[in-house]
ROSE-4610 file (N, C-alpha, C; in Angstrom, 1 decimal, always signed):
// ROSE-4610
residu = [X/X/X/X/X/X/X/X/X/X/X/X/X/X/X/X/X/X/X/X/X/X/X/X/X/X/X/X/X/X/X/X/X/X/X/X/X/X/X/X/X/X/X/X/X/X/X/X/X/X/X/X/X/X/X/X/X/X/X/X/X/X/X/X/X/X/X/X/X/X/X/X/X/X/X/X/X/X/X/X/X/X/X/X/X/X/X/X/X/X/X/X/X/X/X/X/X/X/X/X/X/X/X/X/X]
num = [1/1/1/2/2/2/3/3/3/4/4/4/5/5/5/6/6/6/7/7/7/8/8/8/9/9/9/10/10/10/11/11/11/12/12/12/13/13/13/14/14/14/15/15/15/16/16/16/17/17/17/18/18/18/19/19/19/20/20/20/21/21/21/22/22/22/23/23/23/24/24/24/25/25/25/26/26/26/27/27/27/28/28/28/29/29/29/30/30/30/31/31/31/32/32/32/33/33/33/34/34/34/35/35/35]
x = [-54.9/-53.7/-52.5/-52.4/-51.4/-50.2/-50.0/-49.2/-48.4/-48.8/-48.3/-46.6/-45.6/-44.2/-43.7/-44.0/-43.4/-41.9/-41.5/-39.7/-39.0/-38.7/-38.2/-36.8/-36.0/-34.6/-34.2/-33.5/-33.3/-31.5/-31.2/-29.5/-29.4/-28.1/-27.8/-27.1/-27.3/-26.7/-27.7/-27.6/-28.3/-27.7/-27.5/-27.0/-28.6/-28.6/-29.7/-29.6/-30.7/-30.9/-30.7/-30.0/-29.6/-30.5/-30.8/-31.8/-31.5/-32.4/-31.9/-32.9/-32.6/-33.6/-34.2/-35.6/-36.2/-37.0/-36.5/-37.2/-37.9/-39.6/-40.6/-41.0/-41.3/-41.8/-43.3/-43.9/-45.3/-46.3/-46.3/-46.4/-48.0/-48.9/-50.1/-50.5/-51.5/-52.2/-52.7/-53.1/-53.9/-52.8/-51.7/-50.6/-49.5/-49.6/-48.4/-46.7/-46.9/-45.6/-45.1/-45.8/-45.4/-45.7/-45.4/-46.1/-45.2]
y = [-110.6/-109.8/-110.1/-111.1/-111.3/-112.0/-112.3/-112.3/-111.9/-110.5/-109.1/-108.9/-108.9/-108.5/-107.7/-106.4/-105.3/-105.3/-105.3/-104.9/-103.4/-102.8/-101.4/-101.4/-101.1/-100.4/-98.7/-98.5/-97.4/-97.2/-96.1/-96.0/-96.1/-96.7/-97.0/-96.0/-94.9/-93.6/-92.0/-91.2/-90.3/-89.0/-87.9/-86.9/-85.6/-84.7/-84.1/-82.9/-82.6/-82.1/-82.8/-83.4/-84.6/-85.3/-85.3/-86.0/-87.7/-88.3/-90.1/-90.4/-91.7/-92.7/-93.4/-93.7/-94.9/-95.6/-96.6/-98.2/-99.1/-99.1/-100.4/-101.0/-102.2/-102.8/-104.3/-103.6/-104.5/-105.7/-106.8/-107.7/-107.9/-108.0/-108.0/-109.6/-110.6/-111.4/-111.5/-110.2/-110.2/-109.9/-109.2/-108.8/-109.5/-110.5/-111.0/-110.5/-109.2/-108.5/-108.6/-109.7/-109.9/-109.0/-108.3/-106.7/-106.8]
z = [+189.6/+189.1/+190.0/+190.3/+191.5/+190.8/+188.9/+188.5/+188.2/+188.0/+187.2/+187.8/+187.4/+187.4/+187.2/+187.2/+186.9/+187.0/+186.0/+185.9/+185.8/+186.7/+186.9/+187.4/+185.7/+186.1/+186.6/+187.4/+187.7/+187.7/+187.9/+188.3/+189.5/+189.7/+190.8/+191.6/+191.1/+192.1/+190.9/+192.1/+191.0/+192.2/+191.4/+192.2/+192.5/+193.2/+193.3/+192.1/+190.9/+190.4/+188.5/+188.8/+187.9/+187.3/+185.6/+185.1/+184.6/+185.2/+184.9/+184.5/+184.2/+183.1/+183.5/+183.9/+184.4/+183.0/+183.1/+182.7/+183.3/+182.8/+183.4/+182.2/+182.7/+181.7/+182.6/+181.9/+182.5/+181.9/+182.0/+181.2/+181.3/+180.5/+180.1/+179.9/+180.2/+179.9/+178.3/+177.7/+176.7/+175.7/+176.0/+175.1/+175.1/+173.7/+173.3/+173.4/+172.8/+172.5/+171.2/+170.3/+168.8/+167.9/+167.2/+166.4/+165.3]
């Protein structure tokens, strides 16, 4: 598993109490992604 790439966007500032958006994206061997 020493391929695996996890891609995680986050904001680049966040204030305290403040709701933000995280984005990952994890790329699978067995999963194309074609659907």
């Amino acid at each position: 598993m020493s391929d695996v790439k996890p891609r995680v966007r986050i904001p680049k500032s966040a204030k305290k109490g403040e709701v933000v958006e995280i984005k990952s994206l994890i790329e699978h061997k067995m999963e194309t992604g074609q659907r």
